[in-house]
Biopython code that builds the backbone (N, CA, C, O; Angstrom):
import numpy as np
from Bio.PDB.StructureBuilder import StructureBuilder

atoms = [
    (1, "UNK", "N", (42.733, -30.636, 8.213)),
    (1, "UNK", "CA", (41.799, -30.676, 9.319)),
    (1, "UNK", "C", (41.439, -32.120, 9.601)),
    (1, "UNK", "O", (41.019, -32.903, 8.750)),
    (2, "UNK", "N", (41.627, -32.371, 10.768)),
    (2, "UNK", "CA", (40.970, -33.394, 11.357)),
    (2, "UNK", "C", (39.435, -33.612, 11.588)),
    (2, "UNK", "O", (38.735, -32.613, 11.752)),
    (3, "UNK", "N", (38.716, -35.203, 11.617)),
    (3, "UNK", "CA", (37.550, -35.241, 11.616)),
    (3, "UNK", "C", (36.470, -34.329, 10.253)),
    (3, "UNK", "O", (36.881, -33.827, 9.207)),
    (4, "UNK", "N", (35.230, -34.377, 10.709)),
    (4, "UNK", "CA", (34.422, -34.212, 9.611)),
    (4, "UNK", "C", (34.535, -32.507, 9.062)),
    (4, "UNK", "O", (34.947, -31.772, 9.959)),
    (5, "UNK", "N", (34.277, -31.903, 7.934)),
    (5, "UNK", "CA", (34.376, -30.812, 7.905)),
    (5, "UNK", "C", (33.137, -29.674, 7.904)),
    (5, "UNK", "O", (33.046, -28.503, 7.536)),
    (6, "UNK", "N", (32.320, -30.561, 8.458)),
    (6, "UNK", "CA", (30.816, -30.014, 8.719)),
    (6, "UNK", "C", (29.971, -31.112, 9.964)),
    (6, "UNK", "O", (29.922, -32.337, 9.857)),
    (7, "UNK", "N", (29.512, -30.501, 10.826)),
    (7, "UNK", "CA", (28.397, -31.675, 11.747)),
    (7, "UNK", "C", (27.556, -32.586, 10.344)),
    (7, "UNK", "O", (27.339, -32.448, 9.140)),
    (8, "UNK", "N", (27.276, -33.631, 11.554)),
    (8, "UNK", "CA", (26.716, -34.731, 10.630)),
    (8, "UNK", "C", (25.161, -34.454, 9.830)),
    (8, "UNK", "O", (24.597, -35.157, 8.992)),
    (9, "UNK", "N", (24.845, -33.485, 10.289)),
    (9, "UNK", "CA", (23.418, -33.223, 9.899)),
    (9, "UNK", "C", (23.461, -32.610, 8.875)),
    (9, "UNK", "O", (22.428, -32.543, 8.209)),
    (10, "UNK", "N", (24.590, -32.003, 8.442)),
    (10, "UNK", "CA", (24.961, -31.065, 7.636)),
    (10, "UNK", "C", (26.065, -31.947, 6.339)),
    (10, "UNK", "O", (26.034, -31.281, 5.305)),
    (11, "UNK", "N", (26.491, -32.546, 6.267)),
    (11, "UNK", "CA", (27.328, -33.197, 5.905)),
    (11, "UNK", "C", (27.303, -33.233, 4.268)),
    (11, "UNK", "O", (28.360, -33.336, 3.644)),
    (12, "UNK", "N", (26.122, -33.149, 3.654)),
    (12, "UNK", "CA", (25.520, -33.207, 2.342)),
    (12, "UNK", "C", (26.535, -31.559, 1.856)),
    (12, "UNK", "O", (27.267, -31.481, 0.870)),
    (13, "UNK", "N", (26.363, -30.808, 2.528)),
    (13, "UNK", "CA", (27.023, -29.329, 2.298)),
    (13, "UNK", "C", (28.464, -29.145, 2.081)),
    (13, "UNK", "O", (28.978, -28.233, 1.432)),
    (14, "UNK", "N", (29.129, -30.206, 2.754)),
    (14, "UNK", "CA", (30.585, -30.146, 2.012)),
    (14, "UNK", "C", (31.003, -30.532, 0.680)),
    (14, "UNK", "O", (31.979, -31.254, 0.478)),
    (15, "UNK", "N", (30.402, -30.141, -0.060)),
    (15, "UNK", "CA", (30.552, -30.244, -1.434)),
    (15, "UNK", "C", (30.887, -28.531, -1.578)),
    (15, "UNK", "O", (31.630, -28.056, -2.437)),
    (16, "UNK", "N", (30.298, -27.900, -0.731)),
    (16, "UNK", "CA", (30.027, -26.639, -1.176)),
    (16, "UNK", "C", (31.423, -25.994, 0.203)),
    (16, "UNK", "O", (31.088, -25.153, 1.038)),
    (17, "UNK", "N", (32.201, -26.305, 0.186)),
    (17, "UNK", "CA", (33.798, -26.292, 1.530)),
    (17, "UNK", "C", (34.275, -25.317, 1.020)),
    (17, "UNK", "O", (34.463, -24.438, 1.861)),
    (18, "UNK", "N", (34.583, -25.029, -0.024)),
    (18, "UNK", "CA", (35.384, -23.817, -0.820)),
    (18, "UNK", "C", (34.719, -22.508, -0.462)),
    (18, "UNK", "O", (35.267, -21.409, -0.556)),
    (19, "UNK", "N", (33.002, -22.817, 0.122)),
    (19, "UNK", "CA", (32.730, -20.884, 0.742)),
    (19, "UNK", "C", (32.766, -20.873, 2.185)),
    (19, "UNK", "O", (32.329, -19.926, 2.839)),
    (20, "UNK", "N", (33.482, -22.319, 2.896)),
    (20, "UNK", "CA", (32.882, -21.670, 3.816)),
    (20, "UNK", "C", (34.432, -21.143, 4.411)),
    (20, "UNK", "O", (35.378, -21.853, 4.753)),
    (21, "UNK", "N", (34.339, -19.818, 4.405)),
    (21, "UNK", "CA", (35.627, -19.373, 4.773)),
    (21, "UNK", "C", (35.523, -17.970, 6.051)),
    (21, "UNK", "O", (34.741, -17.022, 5.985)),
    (22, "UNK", "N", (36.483, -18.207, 7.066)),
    (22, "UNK", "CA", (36.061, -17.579, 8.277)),
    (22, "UNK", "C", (35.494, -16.135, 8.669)),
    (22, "UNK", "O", (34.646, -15.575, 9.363)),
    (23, "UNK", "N", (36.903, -15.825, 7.433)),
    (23, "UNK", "CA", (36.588, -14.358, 7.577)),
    (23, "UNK", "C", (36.126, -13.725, 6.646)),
    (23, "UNK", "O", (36.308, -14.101, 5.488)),
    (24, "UNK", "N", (35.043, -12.020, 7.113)),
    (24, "UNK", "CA", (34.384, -11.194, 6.222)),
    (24, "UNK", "C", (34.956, -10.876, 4.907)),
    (24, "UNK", "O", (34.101, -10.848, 4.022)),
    (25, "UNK", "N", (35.916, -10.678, 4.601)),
    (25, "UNK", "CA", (36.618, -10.024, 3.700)),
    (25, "UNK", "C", (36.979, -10.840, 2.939)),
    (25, "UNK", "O", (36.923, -10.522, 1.751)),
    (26, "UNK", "N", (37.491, -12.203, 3.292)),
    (26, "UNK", "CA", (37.385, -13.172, 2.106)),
    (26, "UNK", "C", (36.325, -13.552, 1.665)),
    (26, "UNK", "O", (36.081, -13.631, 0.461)),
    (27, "UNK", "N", (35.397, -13.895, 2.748)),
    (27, "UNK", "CA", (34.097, -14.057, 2.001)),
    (27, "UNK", "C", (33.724, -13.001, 1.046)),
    (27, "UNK", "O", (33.621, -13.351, -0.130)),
    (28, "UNK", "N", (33.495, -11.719, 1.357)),
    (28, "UNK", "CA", (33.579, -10.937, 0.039)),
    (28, "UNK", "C", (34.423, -11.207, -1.170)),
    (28, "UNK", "O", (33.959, -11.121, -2.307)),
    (29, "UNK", "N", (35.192, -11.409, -1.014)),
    (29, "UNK", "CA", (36.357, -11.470, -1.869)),
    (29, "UNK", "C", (35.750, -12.819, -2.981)),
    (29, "UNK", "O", (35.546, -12.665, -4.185)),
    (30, "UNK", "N", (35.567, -13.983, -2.287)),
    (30, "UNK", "CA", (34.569, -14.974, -2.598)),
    (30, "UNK", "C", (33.725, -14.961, -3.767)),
    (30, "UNK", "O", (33.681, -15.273, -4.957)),
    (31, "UNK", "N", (33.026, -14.399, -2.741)),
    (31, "UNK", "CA", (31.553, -13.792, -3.731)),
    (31, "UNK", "C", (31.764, -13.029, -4.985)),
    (31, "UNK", "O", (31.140, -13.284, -6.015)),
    (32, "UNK", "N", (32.440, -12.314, -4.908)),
    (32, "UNK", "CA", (33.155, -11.232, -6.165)),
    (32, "UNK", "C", (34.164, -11.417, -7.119)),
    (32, "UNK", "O", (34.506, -10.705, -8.063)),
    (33, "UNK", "N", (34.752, -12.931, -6.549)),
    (33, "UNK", "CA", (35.380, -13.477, -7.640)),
    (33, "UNK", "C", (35.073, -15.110, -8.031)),
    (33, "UNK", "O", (35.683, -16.115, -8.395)),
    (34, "UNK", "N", (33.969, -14.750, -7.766)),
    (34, "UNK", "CA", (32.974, -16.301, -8.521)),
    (34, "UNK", "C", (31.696, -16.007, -9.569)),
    (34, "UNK", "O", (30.973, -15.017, -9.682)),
    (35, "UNK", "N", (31.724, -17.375, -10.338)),
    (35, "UNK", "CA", (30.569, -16.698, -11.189)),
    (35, "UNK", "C", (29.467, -16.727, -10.075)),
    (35, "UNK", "O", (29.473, -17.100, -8.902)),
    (36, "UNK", "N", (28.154, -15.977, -11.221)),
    (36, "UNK", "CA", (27.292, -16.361, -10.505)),
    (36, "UNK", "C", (26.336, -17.351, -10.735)),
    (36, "UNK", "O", (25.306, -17.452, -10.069)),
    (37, "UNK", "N", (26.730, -18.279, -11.904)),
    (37, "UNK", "CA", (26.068, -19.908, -11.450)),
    (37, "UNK", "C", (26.455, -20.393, -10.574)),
    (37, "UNK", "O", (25.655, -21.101, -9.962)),
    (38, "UNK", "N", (27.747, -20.290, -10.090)),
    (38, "UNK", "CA", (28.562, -21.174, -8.810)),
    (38, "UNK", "C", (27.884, -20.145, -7.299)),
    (38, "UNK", "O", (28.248, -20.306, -6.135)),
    (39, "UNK", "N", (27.137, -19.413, -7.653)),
    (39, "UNK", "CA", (26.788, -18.469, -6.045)),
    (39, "UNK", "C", (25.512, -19.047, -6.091)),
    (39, "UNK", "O", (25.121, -19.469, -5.003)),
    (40, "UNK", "N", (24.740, -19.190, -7.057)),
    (40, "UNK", "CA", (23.437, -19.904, -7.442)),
    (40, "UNK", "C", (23.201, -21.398, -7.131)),
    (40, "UNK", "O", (22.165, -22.011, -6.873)),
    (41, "UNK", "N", (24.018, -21.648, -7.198)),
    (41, "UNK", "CA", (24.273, -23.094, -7.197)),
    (41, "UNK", "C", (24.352, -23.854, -5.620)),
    (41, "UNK", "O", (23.910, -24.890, -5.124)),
    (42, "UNK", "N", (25.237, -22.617, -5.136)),
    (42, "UNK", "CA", (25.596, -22.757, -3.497)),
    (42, "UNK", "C", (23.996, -22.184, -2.777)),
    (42, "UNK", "O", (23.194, -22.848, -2.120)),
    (43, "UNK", "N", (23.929, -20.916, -3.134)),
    (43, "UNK", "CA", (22.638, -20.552, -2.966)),
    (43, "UNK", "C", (21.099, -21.782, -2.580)),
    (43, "UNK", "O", (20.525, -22.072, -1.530)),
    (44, "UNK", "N", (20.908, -22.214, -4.037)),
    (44, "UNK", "CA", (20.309, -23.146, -3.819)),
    (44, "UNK", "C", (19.820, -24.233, -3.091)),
    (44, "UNK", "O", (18.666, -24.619, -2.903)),
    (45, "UNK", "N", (21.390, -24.849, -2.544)),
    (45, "UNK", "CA", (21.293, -25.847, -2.103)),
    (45, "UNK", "C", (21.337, -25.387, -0.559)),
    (45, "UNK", "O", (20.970, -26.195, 0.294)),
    (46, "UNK", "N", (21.730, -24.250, -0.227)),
    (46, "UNK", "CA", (21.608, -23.642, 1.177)),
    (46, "UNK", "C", (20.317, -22.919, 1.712)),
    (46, "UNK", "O", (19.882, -23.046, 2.856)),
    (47, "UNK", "N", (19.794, -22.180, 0.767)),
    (47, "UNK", "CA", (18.083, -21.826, 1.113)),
    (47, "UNK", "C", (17.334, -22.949, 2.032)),
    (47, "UNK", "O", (16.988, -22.621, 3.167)),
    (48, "UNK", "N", (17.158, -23.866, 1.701)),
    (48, "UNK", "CA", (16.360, -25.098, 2.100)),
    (48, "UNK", "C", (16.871, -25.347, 3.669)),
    (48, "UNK", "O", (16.177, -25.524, 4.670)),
    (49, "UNK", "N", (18.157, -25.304, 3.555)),
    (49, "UNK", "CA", (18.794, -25.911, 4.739)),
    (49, "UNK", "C", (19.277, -24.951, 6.083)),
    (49, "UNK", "O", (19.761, -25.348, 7.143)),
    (50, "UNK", "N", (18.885, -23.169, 5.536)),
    (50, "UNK", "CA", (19.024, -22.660, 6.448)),
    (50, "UNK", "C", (18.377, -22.350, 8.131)),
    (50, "UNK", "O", (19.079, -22.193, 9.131)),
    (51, "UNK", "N", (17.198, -22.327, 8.089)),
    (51, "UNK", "CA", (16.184, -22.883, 9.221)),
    (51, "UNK", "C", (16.991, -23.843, 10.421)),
    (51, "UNK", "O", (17.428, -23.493, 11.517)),
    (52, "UNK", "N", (17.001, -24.924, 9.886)),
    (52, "UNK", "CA", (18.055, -26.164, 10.390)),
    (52, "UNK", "C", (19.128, -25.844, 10.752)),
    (52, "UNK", "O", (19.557, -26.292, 11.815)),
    (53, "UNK", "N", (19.852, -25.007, 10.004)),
    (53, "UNK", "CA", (21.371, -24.432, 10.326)),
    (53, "UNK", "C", (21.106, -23.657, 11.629)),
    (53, "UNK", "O", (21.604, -24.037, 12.689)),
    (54, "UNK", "N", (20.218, -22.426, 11.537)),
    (54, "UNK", "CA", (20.225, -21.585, 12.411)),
    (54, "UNK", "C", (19.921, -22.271, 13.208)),
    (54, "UNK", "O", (20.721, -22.081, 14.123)),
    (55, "UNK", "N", (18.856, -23.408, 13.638)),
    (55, "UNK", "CA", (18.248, -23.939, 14.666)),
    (55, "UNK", "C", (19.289, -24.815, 15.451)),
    (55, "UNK", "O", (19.395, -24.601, 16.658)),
    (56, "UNK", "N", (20.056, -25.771, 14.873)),
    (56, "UNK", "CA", (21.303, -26.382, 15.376)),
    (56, "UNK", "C", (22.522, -25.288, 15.809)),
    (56, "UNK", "O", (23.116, -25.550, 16.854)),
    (57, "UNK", "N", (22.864, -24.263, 15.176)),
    (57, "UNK", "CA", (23.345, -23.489, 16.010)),
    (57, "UNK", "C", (23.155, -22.510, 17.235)),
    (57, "UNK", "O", (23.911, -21.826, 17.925)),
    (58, "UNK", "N", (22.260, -22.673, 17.204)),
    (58, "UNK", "CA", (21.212, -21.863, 17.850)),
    (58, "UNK", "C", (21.771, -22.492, 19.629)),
    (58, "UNK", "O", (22.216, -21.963, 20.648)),
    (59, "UNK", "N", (21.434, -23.800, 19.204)),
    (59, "UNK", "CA", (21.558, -25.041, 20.959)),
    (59, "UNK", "C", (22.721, -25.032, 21.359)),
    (59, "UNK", "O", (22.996, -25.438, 22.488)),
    (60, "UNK", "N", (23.751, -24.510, 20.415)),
    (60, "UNK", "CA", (24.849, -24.160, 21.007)),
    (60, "UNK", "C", (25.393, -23.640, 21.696)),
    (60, "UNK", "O", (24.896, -22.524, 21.541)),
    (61, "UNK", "N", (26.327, -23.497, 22.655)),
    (61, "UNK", "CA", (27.182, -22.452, 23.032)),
    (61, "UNK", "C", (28.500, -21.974, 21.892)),
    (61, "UNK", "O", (29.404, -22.689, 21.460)),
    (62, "UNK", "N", (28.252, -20.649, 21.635)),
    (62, "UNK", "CA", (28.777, -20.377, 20.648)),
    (62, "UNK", "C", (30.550, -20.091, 21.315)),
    (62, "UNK", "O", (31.428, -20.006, 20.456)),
    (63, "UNK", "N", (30.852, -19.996, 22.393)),
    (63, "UNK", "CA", (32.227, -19.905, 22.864)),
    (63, "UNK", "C", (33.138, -21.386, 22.728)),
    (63, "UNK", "O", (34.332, -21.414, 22.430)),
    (64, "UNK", "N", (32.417, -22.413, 22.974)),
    (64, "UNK", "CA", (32.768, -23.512, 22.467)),
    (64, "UNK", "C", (32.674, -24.483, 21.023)),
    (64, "UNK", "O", (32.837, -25.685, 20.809)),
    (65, "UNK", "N", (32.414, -23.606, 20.386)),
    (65, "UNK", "CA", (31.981, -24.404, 18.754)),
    (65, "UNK", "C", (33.259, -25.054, 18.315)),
    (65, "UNK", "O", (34.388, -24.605, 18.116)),
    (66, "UNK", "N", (32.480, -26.824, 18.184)),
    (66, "UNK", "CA", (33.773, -27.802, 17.536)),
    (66, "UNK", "C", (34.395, -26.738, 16.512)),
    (66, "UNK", "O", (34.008, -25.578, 16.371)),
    (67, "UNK", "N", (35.219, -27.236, 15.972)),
    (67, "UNK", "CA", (35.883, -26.954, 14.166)),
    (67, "UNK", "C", (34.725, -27.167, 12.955)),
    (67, "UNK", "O", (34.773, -26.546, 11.892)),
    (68, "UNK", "N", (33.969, -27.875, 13.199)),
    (68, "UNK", "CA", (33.049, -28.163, 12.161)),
    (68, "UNK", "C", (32.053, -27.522, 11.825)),
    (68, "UNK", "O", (31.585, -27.385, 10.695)),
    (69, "UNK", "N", (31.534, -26.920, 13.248)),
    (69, "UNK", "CA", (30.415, -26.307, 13.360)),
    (69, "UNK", "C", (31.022, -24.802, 13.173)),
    (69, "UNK", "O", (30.172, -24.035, 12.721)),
    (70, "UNK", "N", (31.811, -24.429, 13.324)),
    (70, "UNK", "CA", (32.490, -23.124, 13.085)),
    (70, "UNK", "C", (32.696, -23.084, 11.678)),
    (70, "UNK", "O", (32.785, -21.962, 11.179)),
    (71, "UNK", "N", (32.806, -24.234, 10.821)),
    (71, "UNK", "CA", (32.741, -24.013, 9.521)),
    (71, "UNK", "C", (30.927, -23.779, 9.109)),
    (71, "UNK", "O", (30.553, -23.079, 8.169)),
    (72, "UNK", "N", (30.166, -24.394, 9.874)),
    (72, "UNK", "CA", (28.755, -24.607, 9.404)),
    (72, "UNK", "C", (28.502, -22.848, 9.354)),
    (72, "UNK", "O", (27.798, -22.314, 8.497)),
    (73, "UNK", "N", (29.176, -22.149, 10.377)),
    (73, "UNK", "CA", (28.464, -20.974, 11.007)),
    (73, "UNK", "C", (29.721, -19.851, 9.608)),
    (73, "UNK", "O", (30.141, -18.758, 9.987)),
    (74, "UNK", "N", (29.854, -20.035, 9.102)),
    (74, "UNK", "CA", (31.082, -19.851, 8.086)),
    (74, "UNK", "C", (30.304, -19.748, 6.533)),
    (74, "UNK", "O", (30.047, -18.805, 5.785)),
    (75, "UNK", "N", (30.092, -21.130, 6.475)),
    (75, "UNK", "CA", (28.873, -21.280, 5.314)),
    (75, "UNK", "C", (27.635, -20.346, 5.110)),
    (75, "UNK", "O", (27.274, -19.548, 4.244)),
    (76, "UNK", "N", (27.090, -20.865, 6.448)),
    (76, "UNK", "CA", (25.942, -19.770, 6.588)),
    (76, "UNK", "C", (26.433, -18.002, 6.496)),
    (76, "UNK", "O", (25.654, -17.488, 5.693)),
    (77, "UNK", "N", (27.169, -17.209, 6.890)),
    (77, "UNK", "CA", (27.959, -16.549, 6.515)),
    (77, "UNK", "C", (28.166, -16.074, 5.015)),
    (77, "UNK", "O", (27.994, -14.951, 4.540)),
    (78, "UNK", "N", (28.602, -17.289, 4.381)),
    (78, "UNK", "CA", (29.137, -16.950, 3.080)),
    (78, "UNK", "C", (27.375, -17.227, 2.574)),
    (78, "UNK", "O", (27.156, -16.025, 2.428)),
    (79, "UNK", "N", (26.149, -17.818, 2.249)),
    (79, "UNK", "CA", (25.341, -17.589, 2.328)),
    (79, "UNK", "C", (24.833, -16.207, 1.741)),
    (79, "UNK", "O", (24.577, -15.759, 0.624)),
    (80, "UNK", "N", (24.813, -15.679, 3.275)),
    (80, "UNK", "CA", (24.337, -14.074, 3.270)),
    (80, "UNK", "C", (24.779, -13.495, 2.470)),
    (80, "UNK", "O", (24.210, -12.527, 1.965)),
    (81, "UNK", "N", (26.127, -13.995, 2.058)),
    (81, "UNK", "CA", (27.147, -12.833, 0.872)),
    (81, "UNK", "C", (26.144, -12.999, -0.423)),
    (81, "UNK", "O", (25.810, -12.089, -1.182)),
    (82, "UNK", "N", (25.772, -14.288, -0.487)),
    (82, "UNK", "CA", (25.440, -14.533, -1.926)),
    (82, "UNK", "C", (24.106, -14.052, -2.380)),
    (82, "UNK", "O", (23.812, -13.760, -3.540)),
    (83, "UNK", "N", (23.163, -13.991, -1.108)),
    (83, "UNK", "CA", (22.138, -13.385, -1.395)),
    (83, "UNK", "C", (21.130, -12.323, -2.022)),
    (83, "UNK", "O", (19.948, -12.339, -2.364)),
    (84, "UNK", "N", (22.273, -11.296, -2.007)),
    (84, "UNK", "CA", (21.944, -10.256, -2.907)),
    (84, "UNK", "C", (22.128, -10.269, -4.437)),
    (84, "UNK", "O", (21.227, -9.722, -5.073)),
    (85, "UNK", "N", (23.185, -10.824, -5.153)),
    (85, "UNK", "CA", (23.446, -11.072, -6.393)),
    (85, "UNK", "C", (22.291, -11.924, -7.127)),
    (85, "UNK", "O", (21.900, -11.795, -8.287)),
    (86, "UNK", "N", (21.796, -12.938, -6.021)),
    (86, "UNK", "CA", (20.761, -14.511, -6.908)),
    (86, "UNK", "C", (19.131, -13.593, -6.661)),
    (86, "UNK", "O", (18.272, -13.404, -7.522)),
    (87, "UNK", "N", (19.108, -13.179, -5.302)),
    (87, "UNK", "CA", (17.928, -12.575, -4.890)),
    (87, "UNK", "C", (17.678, -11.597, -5.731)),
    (87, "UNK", "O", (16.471, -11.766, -5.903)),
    (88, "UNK", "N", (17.994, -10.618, -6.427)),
    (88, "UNK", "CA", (17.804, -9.190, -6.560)),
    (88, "UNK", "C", (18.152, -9.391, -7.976)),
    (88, "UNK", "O", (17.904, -8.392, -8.651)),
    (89, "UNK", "N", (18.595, -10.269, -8.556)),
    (89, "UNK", "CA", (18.359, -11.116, -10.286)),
    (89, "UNK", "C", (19.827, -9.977, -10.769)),
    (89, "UNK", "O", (19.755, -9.049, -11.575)),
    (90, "UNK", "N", (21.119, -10.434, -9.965)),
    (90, "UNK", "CA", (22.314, -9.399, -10.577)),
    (90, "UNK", "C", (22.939, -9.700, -11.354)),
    (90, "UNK", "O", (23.725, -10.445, -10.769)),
    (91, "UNK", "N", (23.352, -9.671, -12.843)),
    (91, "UNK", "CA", (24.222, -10.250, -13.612)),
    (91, "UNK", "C", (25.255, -10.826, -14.016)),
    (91, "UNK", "O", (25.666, -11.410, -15.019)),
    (92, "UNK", "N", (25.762, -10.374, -12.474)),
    (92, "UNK", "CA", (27.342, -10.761, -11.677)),
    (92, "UNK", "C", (27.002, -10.511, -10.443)),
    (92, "UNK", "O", (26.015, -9.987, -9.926)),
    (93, "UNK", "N", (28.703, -11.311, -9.754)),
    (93, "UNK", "CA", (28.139, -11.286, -8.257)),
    (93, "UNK", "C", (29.176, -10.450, -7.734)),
    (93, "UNK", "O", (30.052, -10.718, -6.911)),
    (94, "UNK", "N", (28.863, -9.108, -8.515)),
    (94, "UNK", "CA", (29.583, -7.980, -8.037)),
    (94, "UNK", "C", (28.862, -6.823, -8.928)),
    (94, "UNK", "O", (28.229, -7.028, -9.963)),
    (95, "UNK", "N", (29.126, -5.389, -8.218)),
    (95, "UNK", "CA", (28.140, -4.374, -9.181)),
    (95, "UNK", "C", (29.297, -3.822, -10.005)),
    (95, "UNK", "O", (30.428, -3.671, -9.545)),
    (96, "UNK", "N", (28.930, -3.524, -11.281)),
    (96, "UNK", "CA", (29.582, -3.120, -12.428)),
    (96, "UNK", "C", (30.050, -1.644, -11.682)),
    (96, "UNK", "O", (29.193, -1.096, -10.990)),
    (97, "UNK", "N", (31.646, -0.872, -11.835)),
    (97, "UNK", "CA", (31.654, 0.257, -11.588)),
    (97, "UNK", "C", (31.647, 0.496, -10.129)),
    (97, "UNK", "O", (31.641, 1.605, -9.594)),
    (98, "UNK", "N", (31.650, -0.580, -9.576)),
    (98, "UNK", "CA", (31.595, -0.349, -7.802)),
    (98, "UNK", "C", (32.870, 0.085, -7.375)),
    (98, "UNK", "O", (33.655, 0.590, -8.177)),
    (99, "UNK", "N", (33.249, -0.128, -5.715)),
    (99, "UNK", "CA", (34.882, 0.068, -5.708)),
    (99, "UNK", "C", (35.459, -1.125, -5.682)),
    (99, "UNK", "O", (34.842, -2.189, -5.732)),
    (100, "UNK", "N", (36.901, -0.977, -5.589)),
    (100, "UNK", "CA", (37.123, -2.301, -6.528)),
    (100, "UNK", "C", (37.464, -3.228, -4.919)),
    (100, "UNK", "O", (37.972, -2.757, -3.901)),
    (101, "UNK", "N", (37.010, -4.569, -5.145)),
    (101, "UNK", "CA", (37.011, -4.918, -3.864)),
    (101, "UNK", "C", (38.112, -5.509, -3.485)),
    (101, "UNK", "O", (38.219, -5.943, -2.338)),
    (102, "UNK", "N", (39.011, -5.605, -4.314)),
    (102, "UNK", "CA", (40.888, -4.969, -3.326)),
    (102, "UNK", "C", (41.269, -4.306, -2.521)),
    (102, "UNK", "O", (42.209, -4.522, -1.757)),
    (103, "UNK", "N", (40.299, -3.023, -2.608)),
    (103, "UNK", "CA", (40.520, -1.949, -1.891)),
    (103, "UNK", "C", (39.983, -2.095, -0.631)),
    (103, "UNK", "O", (40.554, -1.634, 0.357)),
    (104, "UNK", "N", (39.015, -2.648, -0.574)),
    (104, "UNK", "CA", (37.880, -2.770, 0.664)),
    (104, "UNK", "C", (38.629, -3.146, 2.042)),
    (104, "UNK", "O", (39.548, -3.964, 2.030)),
    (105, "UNK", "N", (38.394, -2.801, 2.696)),
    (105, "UNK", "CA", (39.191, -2.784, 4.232)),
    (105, "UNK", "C", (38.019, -3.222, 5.349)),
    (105, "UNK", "O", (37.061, -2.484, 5.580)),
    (106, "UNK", "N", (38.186, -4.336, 5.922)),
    (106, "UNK", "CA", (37.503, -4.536, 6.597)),
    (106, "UNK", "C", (38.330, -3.968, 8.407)),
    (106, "UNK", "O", (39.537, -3.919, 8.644)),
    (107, "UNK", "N", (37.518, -3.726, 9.093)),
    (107, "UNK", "CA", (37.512, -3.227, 10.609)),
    (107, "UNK", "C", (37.246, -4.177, 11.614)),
    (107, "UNK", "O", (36.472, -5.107, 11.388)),
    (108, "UNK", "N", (37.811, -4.039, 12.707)),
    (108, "UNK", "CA", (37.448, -4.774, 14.189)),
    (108, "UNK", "C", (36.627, -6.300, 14.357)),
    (108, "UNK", "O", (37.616, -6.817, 14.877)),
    (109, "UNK", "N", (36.101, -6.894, 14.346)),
    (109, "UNK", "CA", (35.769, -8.090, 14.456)),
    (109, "UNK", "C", (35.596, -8.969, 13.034)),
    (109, "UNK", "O", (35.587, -10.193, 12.896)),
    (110, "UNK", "N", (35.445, -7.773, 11.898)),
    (110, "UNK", "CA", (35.392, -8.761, 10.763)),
    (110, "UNK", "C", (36.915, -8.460, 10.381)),
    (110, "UNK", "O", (36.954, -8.393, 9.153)),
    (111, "UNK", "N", (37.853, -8.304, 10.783)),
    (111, "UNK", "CA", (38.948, -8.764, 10.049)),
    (111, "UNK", "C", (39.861, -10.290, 11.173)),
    (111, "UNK", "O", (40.936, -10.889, 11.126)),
    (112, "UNK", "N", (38.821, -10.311, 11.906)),
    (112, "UNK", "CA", (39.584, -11.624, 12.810)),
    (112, "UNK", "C", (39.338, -12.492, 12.234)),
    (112, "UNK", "O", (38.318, -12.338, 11.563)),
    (113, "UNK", "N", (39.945, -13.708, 12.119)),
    (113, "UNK", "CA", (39.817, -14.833, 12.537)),
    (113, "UNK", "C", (38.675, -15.499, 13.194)),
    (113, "UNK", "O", (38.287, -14.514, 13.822)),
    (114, "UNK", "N", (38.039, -16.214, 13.443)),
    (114, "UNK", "CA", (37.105, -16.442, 13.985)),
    (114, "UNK", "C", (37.690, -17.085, 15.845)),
    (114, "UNK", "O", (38.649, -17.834, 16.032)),
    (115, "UNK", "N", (37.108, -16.717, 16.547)),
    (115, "UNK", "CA", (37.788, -16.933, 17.455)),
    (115, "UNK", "C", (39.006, -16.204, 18.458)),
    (115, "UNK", "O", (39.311, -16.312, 19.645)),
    (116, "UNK", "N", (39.453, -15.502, 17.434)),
    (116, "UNK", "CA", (40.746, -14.298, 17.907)),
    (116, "UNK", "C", (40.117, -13.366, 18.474)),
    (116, "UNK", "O", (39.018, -12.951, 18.104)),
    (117, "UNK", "N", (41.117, -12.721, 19.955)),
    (117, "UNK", "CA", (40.550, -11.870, 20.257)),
    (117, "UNK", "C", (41.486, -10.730, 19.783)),
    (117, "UNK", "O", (42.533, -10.733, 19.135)),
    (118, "UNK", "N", (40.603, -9.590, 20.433)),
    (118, "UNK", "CA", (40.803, -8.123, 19.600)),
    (118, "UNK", "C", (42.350, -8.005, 20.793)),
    (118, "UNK", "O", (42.296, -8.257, 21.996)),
    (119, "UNK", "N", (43.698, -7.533, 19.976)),
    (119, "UNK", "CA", (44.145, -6.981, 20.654)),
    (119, "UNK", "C", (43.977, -5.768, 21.277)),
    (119, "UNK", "O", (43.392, -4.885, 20.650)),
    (120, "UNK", "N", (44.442, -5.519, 22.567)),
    (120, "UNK", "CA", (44.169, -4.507, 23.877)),
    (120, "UNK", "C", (45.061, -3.291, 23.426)),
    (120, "UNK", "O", (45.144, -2.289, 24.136)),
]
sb = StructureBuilder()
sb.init_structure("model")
sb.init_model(0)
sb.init_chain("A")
sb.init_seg("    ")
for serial, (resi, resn, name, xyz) in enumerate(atoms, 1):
    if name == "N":
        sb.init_residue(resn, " ", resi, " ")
    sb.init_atom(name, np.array(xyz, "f"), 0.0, 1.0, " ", f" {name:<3s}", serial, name[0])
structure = sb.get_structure()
């Protein structure tokens, strides 16, 4: 990728590049195959900064989002994944006995790409 891999306001957060990934299902995938100091960790440093995130994306037009900012909106994204495991005090960042998330099939807008449209 060319240029920065996050807007400049944000820039401190590419340390944390490895979650921000486009689509639903990897992001699950993500979340469920990381510990959960490393979701904690991301967690952390994203709580603080979400406000700001939403608010800078917010002024956007979301049909035109650089590359960077499509990663910001990506992060935030992977975020939400992590929230339940750090929030809700889970021992892993997956539930013991769940289905196995290989199996998991994502549908219609979360299996795109970001940006792709739905074929007709």
């Amino acid at each position: 990728m060319t240029g920065p891999m996050l807007p400049e306001p944000f820039a401190d957060l590419a340390a944390f590049a490895e979650w921000s990934v486009p689509v639903e299902r990897d992001r699950h995938r993500k979340r469920v195959t990381s510990d959960l100091a490393a979701a904690r960790a991301f967690y952390e440093a994203m709580l603080p900064r979400m406000e700001a995130i939403i608010t800078y994306l917010n002024a956007r037009p979301w049909e035109s989002l650089s590359a960077a900012e499509r990663n910001l909106v990506a992060l935030a994204c992977a975020f939400m994944e992590v929230t339940h495991p750090v929030e809700l005090g889970w021992k892993a960042t997956d539930i013991e006995d769940a289905f196995p998330y290989e199996r998991v099939e994502f549908l219609s807008v979360s299996a795109r790409p970001w940006g792709e449209a739905a074929s007709a």
